[in-house]
C-alpha positions as CSV (number, residue, x, y, z in Angstrom):
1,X,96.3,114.2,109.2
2,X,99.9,113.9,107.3
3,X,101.8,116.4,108.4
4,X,104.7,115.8,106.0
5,X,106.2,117.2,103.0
6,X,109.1,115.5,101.3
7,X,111.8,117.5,100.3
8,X,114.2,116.8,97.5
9,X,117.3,119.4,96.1
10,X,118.8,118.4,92.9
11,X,122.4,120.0,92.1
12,X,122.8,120.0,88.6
13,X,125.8,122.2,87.9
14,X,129.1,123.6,89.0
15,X,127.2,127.0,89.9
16,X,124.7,124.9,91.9
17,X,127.0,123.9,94.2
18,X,129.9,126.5,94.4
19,X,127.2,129.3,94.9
20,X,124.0,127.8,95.7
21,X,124.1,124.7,98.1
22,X,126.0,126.4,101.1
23,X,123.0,128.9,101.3
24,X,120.6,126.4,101.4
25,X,122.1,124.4,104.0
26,X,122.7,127.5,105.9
27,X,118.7,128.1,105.5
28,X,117.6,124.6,106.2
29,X,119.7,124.5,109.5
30,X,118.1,127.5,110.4
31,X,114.6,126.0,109.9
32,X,115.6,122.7,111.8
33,X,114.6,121.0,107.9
34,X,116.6,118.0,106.1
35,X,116.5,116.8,103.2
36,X,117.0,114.6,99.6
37,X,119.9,116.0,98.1
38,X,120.6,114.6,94.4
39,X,123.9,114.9,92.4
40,X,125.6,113.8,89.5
41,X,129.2,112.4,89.5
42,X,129.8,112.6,85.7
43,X,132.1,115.1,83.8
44,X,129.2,117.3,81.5
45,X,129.2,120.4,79.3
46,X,126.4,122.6,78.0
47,X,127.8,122.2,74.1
48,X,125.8,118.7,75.0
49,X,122.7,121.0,74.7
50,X,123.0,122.2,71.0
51,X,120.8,119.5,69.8
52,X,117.9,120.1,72.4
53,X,117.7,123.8,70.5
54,X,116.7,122.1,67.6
55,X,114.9,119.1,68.3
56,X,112.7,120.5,72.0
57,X,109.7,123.6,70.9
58,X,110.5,126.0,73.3
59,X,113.9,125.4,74.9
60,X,115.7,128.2,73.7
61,X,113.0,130.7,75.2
62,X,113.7,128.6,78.4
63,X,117.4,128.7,78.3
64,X,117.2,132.5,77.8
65,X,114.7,132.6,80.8
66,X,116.7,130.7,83.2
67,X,120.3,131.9,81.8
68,X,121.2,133.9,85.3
69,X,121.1,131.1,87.5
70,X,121.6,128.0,85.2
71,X,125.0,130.0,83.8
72,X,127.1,126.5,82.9
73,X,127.0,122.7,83.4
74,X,130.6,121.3,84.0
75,X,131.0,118.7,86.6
76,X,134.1,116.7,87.4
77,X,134.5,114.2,90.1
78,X,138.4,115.0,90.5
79,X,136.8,118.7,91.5
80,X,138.2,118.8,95.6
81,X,135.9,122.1,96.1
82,X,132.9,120.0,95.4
83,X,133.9,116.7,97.4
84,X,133.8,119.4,100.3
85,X,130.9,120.6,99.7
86,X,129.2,117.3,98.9
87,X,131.0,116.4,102.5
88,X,129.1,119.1,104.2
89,X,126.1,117.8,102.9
90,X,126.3,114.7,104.2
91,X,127.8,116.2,107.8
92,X,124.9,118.2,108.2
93,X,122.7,115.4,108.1
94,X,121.3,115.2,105.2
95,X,120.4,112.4,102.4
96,X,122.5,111.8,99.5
97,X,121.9,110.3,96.3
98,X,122.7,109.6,92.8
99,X,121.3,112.0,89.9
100,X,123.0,110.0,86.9
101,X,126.7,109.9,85.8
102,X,125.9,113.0,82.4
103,X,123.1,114.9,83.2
104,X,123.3,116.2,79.3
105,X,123.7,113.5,77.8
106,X,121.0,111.3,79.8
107,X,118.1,114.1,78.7
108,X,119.5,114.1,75.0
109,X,120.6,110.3,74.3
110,X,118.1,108.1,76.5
111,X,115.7,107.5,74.2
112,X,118.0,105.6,72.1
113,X,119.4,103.7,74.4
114,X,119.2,99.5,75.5
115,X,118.8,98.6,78.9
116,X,122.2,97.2,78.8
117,X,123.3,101.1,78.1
118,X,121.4,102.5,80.6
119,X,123.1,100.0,83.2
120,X,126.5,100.7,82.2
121,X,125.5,104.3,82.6
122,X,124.3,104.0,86.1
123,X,127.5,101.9,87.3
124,X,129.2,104.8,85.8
125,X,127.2,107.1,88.1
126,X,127.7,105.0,91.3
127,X,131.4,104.5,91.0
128,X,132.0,107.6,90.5
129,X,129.6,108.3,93.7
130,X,131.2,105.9,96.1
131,X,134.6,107.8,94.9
132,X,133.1,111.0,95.8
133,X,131.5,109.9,99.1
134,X,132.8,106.7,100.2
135,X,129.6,105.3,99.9
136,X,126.9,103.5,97.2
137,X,123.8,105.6,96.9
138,X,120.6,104.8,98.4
139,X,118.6,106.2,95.6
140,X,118.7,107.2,92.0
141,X,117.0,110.3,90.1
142,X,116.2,110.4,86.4
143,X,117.9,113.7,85.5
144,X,114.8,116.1,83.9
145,X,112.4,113.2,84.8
146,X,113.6,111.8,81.4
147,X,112.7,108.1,81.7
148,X,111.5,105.3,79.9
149,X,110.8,101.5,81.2
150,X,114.8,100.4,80.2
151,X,115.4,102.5,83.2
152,X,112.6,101.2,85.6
153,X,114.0,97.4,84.6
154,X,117.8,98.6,85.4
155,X,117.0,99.6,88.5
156,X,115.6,96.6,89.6
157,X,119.7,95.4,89.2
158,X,120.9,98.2,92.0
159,X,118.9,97.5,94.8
160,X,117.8,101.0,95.7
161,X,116.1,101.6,98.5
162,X,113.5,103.5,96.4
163,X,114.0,106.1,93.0
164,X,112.5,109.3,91.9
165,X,112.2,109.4,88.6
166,X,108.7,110.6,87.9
167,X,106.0,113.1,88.3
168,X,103.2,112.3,90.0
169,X,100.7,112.0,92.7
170,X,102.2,110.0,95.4
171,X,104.1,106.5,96.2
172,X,103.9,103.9,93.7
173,X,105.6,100.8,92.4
174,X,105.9,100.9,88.3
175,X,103.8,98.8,86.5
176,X,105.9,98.5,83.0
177,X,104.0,95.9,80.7
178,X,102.7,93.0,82.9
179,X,105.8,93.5,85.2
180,X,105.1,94.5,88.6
181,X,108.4,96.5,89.3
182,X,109.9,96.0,93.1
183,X,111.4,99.7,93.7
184,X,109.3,102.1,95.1
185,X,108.9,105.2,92.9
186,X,108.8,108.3,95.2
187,X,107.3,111.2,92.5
188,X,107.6,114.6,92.7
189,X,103.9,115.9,93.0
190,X,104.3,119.6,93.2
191,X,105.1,122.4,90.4
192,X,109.5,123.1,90.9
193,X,110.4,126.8,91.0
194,X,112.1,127.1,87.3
195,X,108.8,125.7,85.7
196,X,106.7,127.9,87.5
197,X,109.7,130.5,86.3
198,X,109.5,129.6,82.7
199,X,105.4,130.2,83.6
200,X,105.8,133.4,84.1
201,X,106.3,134.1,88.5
202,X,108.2,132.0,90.6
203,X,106.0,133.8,93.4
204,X,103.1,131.5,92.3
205,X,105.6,128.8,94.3
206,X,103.8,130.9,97.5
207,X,100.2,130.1,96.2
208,X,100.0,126.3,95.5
209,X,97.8,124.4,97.8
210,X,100.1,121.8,99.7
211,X,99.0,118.2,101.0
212,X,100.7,116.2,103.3
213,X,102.6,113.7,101.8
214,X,103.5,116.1,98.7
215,X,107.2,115.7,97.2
216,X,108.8,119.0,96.3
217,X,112.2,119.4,94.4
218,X,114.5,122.1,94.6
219,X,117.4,123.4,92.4
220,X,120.2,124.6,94.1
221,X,120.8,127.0,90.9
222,X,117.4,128.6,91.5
223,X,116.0,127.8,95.2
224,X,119.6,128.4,96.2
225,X,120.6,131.1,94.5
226,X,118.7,134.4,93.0
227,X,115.3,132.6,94.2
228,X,115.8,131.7,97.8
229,X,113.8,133.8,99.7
230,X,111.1,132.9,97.4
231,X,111.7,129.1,98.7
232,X,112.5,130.5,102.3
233,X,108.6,131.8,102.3
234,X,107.8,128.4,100.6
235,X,109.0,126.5,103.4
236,X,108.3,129.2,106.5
237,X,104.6,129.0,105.0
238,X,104.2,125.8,105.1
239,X,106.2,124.9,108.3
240,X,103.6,127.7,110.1
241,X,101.0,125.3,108.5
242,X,101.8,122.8,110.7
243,X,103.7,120.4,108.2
244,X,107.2,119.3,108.2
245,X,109.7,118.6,105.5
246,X,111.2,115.2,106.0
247,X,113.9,113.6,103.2
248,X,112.3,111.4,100.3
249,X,113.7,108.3,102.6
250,X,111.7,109.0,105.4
251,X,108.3,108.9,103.8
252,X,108.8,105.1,103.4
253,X,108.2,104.4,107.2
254,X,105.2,106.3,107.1
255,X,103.4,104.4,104.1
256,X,100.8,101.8,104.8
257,X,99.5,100.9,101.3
258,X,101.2,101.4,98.2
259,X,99.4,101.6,95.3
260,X,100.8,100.3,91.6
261,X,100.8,102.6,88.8
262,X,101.4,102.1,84.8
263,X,103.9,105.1,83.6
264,X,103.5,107.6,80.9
265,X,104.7,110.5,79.0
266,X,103.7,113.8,79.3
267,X,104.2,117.2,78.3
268,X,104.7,119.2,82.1
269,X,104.1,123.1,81.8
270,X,107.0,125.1,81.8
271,X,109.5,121.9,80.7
272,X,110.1,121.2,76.8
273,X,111.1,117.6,77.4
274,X,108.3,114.5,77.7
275,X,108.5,113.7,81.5
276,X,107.8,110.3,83.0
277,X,104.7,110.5,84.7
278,X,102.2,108.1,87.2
279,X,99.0,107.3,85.7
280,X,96.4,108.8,87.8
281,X,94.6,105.3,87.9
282,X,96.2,103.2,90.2
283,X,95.9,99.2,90.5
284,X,95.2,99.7,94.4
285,X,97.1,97.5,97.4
286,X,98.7,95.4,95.3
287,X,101.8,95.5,98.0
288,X,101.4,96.9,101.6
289,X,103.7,97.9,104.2
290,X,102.9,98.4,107.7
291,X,103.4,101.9,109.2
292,X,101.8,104.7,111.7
293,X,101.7,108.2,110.9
């Protein structure tokens, strides 16, 4: 049996972290738990959005749904309350990675840009990263899940240990035209807790059917803040089961064959965006890892 669950937070806002990741690493200290944390080093603002209100069906019903916790979306690097917070991240043992340099602007401008833009926005991101924390990320996460093959091929320049930029079913290395991409996708497989809001109850988070080896992400502005003990039940439910939550970079070790997967677009219930997503048929052992569970 796999006995794992991976666990990823994203902090996408200045709310996230001033009111939402201390709780959470209170809880997951509590519950003997680490995990992925994800942030973005860029300066953003929600006037970014306008456009989406036009352009996205649907995504001013879920800014209204999700206005309490997702309140603002400023991030500066030169913030000193944040670099202690992203420090206490880290201290408590936790990953930390890169979730793009504008979080706005990657949802609303990607699909225009080169692969030469989307490069020079990720060096943005890990400068600004190594500023923060003294250190180049391991990892990189799509903001949104936004994602299109210019990013899969600029990857390939940054030498990740693996990304998470996609929604799927499990471990997989992108398959983008007749290229055979080299970093390991890590998807998140389960439903996130401000889709399933947007859905209609975030207590439907209590009723989804976990396997091991399933990725969940949290969002510091909703597991860690009005939702948490929705996410605390989540986790003592599961953890009762039997399975542990281990960070996105400590699946690798336990992954024996890894299967290759064309990426496409899809429509994800309760987001108005298209989301990078795994194919469900896979091109089977076409790389291999050794491993023990």
């Amino acid at each position: 049996m796999i006995d794992f669950i991976g666990l990823r937070i994203d902090v996408d806002t200045v709310r996230g972290y001033k009111n939402g990741v201390i709780p959470l690493l209170n809880l997951l200290k509590r519950l003997n738990i680490k995990a992925s944390f994800f942030i973005p080093t860029g300066y953003d603002t929600p006037f970014r959005t306008l456009p989406r209100f036009l352009k996205e069906r649907g995504f001013p019903r879920r800014v209204f749904k999700l206005r309490k916790s997702f309140y603002y979306k400023i991030l500066s690097s030169e913030d000193l309350a944040l670099r202690k917070i992203i420090r206490q991240i880290r201290y408590d043992g936790h990953e930390l990675n890169l979730h793009g340099y504008r979080h706005f602007d990657w949802q609303l401008q990607l699909g225009s840009w080169t692969q030469r833009r989307v490069e020079k926005e990720m060096h943005h991101a890990i400068e600004n990263f190594k500023s923060l924390t003294g250190s180049l990320p391991r990892s990189f996460a799509a903001p949104g899940w936004v994602a299109k093959k210019e990013v899969f091929l600029a990857e390939e320049n940054f030498s990740f240990d693996y990304c998470s930029d996609t929604r799927g079913i499990s471990p997989f290395y992108p398959i983008i035209g007749n290229r055979l991409i080299g970093t390991l996708q890590i998807p998140v497989t389960l439903p996130t807790l401000d889709e399933l809001i947007i859905l209609g109850d975030p207590k439907n988070l209590l009723n989804i059917d976990v396997r091991g080896d399933d990725v969940y992400c949290a969002h510091a502005e909703f597991d860690g803040m009005r939702y948490i003990r929705i996410f605390e039940l989540f986790l003592e439910k599961n953890l009762q089961k039997g399975y542990r939550f281990i960070p996105l970079y400590d699946m690798i070790r336990y992954l024996v064959k890894i299967p290759s997967s064309h990426i496409t677009q899809r429509n994800i219930p309760g987001r108005t965006a298209l989301v990078a997503c795994q194919m469900r048929q896979q091109i089977a052992n076409s790389k291999q890892k050794t491993g023990s569970l």
